[in-house]
GUKELUM-601319 format. One record per atom (N, C-alpha, C, O, CB): x, y, z; residue number from 1; atom name. Coordinates in steps of 0.001 Angstrom, whole numbers, plus 524288, in hexadecimal, padded with zeros to 5 digits. Glycine has a CB too. Example, Ala and Ser with C-alpha at 12.3 -4.5 7.8 and 13.67 -1.06 7.14 Angstrom:
<rs>
<r <83386,7E9C6,81E78>,1,"N">
<r <8300C,7EE6C,81E78>,1,"CA">
<r <83390,7F31C,81E78>,1,"C">
<r <8379C,7F309,82111>,1,"O">
<r <82C2C,7EE87,82356>,1,"CB">
<r <83232,7F736,81BA8>,2,"N">
<r <83566,7FBDC,81BE4>,2,"CA">
<r <83264,8001E,81EBE>,2,"C">
<r <83461,80472,81F67>,2,"O">
<r <83704,7FDAA,8165D>,2,"CB">
</rs>
This chain:
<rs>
<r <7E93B,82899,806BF>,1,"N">
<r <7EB3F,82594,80273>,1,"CA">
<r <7E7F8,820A9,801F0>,1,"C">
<r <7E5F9,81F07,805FF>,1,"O">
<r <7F117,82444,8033E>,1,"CB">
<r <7E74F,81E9E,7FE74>,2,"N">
<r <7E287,81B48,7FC26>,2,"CA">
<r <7E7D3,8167E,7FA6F>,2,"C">
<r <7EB59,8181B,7F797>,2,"O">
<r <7DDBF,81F05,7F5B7>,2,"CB">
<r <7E7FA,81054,7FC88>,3,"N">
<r <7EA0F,80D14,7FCF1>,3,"CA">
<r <7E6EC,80913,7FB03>,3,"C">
<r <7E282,80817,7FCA6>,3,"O">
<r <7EBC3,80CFE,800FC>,3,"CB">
<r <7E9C7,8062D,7F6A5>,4,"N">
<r <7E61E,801D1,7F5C5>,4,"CA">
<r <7E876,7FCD4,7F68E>,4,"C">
<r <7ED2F,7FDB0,7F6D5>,4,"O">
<r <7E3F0,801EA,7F099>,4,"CB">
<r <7E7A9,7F842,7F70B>,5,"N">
<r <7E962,7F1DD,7F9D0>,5,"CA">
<r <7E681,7EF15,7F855>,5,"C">
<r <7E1D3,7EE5B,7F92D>,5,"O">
<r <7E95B,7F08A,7FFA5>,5,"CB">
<r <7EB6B,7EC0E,7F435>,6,"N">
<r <7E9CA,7E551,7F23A>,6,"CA">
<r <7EAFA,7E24C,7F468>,6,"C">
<r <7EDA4,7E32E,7F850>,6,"O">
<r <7EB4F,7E2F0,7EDFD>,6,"CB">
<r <7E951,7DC13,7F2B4>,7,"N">
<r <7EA47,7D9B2,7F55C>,7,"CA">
<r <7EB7E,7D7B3,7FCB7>,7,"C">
<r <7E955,7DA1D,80045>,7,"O">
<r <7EBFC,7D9FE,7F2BF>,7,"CB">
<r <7EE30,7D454,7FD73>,8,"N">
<r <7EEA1,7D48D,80529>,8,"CA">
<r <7EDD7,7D93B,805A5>,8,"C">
<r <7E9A2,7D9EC,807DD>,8,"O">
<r <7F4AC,7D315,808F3>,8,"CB">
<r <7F0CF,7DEAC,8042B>,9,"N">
<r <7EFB6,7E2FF,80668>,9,"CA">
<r <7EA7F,7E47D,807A9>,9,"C">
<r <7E96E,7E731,80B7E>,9,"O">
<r <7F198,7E62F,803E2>,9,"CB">
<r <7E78E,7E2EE,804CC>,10,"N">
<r <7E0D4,7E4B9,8046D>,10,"CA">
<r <7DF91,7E136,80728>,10,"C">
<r <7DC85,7E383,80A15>,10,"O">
<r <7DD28,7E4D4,7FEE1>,10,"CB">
<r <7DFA0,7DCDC,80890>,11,"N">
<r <7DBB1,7D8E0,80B4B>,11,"CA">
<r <7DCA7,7DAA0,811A6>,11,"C">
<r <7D9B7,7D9B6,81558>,11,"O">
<r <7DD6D,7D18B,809DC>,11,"CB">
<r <7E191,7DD58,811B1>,12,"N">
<r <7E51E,7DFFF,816E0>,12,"CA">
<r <7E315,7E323,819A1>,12,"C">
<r <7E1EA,7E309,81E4B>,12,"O">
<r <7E992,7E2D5,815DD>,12,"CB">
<r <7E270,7E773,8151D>,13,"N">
<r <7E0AB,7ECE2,816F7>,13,"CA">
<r <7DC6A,7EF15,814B8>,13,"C">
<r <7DA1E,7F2A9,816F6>,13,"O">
<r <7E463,7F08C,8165C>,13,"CB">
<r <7DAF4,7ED5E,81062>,14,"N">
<r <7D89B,7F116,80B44>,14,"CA">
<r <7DA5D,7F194,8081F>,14,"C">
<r <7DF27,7F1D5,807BF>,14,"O">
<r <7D7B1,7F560,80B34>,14,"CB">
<r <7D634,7F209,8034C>,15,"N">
<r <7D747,7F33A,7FD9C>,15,"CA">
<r <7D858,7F9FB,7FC8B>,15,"C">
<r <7DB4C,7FC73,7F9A9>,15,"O">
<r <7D1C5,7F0FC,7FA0F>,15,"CB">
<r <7D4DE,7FB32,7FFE9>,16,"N">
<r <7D7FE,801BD,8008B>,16,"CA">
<r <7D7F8,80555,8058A>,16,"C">
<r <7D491,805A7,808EC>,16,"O">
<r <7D53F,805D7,7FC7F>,16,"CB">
<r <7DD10,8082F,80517>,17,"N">
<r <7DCF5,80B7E,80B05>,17,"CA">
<r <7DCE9,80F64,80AA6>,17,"C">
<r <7DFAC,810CF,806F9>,17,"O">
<r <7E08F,80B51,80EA0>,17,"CB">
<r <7DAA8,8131E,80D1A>,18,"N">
<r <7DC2A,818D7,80BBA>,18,"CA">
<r <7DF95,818E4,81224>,18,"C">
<r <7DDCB,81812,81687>,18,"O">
<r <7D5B0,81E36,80A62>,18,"CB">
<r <7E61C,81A76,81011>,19,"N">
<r <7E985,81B71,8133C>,19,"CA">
<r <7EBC4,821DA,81486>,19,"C">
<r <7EE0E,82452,81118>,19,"O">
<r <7ED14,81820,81167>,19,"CB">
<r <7EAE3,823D8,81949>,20,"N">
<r <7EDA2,82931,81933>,20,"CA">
<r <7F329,82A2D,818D0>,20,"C">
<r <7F61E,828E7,81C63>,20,"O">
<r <7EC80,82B9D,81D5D>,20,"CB">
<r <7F4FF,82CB7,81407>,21,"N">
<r <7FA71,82CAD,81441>,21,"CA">
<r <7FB5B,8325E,8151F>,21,"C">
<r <7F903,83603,81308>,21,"O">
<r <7FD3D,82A40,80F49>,21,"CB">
<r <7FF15,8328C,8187D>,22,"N">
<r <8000D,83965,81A16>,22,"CA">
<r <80560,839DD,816CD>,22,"C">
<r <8095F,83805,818BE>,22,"O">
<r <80130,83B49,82223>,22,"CB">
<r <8058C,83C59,811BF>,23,"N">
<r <80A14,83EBE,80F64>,23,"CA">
<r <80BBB,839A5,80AEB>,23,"C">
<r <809C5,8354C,80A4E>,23,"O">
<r <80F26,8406A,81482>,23,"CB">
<r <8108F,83C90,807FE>,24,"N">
<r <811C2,83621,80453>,24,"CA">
<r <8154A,83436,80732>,24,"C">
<r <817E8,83664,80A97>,24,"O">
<r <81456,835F5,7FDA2>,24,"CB">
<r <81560,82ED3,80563>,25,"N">
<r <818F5,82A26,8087A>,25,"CA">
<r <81ACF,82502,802E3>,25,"C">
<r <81954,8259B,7FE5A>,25,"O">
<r <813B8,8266D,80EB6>,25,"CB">
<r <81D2B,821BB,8042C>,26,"N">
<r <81D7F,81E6A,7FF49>,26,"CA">
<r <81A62,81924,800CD>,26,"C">
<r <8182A,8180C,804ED>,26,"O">
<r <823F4,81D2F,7FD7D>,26,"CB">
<r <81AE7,8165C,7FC61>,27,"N">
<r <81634,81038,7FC53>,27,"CA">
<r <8197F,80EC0,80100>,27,"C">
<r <81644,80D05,8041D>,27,"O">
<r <8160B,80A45,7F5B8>,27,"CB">
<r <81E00,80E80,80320>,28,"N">
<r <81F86,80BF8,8074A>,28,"CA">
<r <81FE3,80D93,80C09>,28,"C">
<r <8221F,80AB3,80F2D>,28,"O">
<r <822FB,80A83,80695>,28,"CB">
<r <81DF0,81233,80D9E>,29,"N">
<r <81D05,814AC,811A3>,29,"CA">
<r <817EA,813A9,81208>,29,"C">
<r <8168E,81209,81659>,29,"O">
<r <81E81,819A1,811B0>,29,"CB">
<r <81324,81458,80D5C>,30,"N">
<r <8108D,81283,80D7B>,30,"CA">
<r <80E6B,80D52,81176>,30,"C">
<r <80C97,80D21,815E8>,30,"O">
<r <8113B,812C7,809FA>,30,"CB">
<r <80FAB,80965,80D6D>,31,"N">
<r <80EA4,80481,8112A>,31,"CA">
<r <81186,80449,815A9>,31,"C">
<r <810F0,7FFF1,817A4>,31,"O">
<r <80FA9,7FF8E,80EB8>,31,"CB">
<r <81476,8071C,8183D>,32,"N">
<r <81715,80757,81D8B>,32,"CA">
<r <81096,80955,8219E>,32,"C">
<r <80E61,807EE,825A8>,32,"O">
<r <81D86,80D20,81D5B>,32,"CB">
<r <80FE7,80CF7,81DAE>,33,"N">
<r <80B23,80F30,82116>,33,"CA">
<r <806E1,80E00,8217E>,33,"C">
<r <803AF,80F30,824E2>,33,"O">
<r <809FE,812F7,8208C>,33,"CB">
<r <80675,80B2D,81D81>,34,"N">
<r <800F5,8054B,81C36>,34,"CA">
<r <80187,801C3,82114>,34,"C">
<r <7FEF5,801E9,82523>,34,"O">
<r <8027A,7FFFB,81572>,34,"CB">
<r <805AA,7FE69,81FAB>,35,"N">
<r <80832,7FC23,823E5>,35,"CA">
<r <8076E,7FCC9,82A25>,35,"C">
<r <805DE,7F958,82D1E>,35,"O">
<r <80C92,7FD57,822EE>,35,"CB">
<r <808EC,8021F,82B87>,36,"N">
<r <806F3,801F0,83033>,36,"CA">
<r <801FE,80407,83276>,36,"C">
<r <80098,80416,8370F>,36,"O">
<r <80A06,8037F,83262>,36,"CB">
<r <7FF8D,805C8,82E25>,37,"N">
<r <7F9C4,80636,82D4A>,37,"CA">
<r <7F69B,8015C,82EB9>,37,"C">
<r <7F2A4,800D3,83165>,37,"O">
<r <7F8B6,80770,827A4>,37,"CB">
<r <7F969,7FE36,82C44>,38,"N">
<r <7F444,7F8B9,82B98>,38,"CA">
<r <7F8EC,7F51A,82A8B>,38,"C">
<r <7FB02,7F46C,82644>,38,"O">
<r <7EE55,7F8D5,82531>,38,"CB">
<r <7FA82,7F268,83015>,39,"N">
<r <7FE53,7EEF8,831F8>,39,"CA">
<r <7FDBE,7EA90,82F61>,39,"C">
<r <801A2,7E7E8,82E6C>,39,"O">
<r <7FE3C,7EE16,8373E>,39,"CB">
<r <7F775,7E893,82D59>,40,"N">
<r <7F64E,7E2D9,82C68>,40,"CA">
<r <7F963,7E26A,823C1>,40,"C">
<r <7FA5F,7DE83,82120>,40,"O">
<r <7ECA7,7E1C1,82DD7>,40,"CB">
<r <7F9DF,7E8F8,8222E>,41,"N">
<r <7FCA2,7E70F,81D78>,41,"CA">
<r <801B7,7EA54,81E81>,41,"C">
<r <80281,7ED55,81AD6>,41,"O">
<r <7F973,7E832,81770>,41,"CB">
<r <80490,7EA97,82180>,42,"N">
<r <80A0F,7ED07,821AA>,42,"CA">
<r <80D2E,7E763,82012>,42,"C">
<r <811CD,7E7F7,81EE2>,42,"O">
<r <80BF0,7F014,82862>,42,"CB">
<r <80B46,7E282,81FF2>,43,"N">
<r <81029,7DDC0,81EBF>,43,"CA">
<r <80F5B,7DD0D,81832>,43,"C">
<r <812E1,7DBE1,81523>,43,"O">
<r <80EDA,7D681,822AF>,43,"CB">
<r <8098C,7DE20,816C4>,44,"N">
<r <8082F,7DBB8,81293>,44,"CA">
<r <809EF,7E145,80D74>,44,"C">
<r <80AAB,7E0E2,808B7>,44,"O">
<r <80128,7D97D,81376>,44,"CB">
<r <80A18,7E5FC,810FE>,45,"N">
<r <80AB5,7EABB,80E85>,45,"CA">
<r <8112F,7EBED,80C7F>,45,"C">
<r <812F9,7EE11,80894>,45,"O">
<r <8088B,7EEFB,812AF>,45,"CB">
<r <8132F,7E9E7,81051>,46,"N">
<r <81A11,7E919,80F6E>,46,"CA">
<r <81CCD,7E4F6,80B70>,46,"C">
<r <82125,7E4E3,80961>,46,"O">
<r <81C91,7E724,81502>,46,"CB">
<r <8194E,7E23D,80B43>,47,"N">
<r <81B62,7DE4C,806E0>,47,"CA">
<r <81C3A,7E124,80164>,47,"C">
<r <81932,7E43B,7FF4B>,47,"O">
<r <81705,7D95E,805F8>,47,"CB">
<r <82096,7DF8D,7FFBB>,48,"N">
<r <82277,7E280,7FBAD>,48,"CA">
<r <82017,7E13D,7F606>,48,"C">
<r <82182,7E38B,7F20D>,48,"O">
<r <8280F,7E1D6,7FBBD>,48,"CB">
<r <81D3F,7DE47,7F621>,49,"N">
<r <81A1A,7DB97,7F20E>,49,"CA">
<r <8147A,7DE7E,7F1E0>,49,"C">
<r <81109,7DDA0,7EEA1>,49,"O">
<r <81986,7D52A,7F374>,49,"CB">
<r <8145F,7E041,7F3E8>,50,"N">
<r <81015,7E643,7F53F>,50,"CA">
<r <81080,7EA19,7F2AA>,50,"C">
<r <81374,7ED5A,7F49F>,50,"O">
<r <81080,7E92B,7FA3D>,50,"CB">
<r <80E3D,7EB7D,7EDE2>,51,"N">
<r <80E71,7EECB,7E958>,51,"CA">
<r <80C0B,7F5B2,7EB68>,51,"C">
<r <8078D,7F4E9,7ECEF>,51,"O">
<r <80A2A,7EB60,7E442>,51,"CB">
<r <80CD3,7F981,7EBC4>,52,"N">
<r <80AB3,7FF04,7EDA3>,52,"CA">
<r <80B15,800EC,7E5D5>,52,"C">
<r <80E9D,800EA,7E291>,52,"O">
<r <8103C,8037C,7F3D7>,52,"CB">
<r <80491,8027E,7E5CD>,53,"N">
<r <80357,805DD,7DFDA>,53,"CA">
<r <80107,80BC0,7E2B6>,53,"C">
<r <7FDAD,80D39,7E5D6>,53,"O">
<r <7FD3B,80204,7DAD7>,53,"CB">
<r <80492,80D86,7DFE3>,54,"N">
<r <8027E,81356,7E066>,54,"CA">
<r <8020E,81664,7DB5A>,54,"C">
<r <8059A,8167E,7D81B>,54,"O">
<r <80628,81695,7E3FD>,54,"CB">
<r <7FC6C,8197F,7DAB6>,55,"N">
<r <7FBE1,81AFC,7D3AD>,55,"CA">
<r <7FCBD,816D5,7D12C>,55,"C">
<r <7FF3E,81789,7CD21>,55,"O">
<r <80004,81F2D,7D0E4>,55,"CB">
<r <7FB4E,811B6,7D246>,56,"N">
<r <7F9E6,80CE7,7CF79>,56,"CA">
<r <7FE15,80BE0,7CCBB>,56,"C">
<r <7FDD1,8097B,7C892>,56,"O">
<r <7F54D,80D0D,7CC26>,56,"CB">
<r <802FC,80DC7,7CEFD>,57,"N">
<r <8091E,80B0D,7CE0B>,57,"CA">
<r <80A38,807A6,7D2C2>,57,"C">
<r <80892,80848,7D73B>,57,"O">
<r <80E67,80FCF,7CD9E>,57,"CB">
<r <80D1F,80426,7D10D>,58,"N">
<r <8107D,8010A,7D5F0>,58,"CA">
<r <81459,805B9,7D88F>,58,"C">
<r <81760,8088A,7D61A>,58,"O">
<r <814F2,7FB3F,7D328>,58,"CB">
<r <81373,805BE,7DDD3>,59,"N">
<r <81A01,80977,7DDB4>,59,"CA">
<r <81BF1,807A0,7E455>,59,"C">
<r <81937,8066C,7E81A>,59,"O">
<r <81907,81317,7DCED>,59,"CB">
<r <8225B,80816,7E3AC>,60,"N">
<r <82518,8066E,7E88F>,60,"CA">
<r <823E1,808C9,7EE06>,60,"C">
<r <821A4,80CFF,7EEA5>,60,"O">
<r <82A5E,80754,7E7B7>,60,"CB">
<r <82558,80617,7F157>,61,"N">
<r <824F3,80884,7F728>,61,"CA">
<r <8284E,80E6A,7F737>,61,"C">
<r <827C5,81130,7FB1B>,61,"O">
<r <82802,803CB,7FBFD>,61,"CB">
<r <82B26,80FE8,7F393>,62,"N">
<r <82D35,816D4,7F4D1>,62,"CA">
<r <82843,81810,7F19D>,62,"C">
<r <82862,81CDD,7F168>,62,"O">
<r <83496,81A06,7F1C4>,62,"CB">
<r <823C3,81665,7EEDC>,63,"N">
<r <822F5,81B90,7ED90>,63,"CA">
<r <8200E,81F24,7F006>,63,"C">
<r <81E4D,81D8E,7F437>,63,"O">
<r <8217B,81BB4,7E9B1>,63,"CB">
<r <81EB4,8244D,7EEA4>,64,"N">
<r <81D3E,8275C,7F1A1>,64,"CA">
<r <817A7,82796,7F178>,64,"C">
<r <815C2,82546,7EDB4>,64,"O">
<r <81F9B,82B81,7F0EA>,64,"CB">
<r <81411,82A06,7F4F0>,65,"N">
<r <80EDF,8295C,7F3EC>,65,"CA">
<r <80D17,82C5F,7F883>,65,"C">
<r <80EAF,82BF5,7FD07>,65,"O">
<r <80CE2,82388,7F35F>,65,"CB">
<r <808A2,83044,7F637>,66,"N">
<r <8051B,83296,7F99F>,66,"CA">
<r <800FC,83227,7FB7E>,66,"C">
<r <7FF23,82DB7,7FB76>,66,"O">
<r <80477,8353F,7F8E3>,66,"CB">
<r <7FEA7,83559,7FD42>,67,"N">
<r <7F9C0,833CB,7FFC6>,67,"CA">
<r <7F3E6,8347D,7FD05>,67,"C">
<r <7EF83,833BA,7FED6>,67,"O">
<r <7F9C1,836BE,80490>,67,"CB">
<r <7F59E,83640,7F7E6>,68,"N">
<r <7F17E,8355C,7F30A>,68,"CA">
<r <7F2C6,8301D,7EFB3>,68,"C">
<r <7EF35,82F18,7ECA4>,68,"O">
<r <7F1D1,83AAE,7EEB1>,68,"CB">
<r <7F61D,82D50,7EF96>,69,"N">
<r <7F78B,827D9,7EDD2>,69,"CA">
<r <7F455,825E2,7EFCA>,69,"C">
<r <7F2A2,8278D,7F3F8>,69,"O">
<r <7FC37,82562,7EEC9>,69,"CB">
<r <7F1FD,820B7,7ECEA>,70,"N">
<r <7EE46,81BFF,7EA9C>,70,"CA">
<r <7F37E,817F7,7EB81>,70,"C">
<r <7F669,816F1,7E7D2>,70,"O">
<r <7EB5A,81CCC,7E2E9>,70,"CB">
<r <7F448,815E3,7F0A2>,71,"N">
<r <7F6CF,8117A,7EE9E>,71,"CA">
<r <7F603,80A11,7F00A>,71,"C">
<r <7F42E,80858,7F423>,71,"O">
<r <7FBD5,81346,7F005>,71,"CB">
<r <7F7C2,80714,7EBE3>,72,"N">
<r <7F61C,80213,7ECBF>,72,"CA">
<r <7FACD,7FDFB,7F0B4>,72,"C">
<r <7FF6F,7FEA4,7F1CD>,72,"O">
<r <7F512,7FFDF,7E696>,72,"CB">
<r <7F7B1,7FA8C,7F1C2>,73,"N">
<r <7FC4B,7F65E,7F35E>,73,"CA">
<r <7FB08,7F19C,7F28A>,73,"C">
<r <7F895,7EF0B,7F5C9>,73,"O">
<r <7FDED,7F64C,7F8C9>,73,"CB">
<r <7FCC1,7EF8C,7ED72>,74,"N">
<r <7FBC9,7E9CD,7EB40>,74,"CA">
<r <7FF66,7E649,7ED19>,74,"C">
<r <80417,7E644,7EC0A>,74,"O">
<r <7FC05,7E95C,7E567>,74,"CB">
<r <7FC13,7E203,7F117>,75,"N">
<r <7FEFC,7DDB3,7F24E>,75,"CA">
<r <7FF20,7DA1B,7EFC0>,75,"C">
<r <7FB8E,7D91B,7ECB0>,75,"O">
<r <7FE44,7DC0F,7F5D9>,75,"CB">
<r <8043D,7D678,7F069>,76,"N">
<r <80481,7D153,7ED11>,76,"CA">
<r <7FFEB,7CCD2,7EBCB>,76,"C">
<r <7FFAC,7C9A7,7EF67>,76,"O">
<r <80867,7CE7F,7EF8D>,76,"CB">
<r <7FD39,7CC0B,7E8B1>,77,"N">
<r <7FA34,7C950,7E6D1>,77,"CA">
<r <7FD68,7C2C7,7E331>,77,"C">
<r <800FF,7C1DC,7E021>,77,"O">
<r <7F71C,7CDD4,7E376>,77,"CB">
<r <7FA1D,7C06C,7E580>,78,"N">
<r <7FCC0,7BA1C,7E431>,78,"CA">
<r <7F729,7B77A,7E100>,78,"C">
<r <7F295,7B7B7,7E273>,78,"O">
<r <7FEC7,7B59A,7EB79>,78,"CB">
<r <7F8FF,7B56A,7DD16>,79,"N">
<r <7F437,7B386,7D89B>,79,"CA">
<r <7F6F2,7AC26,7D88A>,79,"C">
<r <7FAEA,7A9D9,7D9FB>,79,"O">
<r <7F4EF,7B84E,7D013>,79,"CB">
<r <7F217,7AAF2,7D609>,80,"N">
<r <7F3C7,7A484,7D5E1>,80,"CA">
<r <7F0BF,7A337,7D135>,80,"C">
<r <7F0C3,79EB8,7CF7F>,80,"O">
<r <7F1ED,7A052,7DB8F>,80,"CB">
</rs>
């Protein structure tokens, strides 16, 4: 699965990951498994202000998603 990361997330880990996902799971199992993948964004990944796009929709932590999903994770961005 091909993962992409804005913002903190990217300066974290990367702008993109290719992650092995064995079977479907949802955006919130997901980042459970990000999470303990790569400990240094499991705090920044949980914040609920943490947007998951999949098929270039916004969509919630149930939704479902396989292991041919493209998905994003846009973090909060602050402008002045």
């Amino acid at each position: 699965m091909k993962i992409n990361f804005y913002g903190k997330l990217a300066d974290i880990v990367g702008r993109d990951l290719d992650f092995e996902l064995v079977g479907p799971c949802t955006i919130g199992e997901l980042r459970e498994r990000l999470s303990a993948t790569y400990p240094a964004i499991a705090s920044p990944l949980q914040d609920k202000r943490v947007r998951a796009c999949v098929r270039r929709a916004v969509a919630s932590d149930d939704c479902r998603i396989s292991p041919n999903d493209e998905v994003e994770f846009l973090a909060p961005v602050s402008g002045g």
